[in-house]
Phi, psi and omega in degrees: 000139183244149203279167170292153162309119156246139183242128194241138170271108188305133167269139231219169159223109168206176214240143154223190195233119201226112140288183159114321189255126170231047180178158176232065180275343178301280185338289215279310172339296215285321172313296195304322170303343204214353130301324155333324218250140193287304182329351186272112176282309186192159186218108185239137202243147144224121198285332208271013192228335160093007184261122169244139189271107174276124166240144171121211194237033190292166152281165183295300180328301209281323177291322186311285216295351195277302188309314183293323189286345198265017196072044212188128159280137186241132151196152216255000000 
């Protein structure tokens, strides 16, 4: 017997680059924001290098615009 077809979203890992933070209440701000989002697994930001590390199958568009709503520039 064969199981049904399921379509599964691959999880992804990428990084972008958010000015803007310079302590780490920015971070955890920039976290919360890119978490928020379902498609988000975990978000881990460090201001002092300007990198936030993503995991999950969000798009690149939907994390820039999650960051531009947190107050913050973005880019991929």
């Amino acid at each position: 017997m064969h199981k049904p077809f399921q379509f599964l979203r691959s999880s992804m890992s990428q990084t972008i680059t958010v000015e803007g933070m310079s302590c780490a209440h920015c971070e955890e701000t920039v976290e919360g924001a890119l978490e928020s989002l379902a498609d988000v697994t975990a978000a881990s930001a460090d201001h002092e290098t300007d990198a936030v590390d993503v995991e999950g199958s969000a798009r690149t568009d939907e994390l820039l615009r999650a960051v531009a709503d947190a107050g913050y520039e973005a880019s991929a």
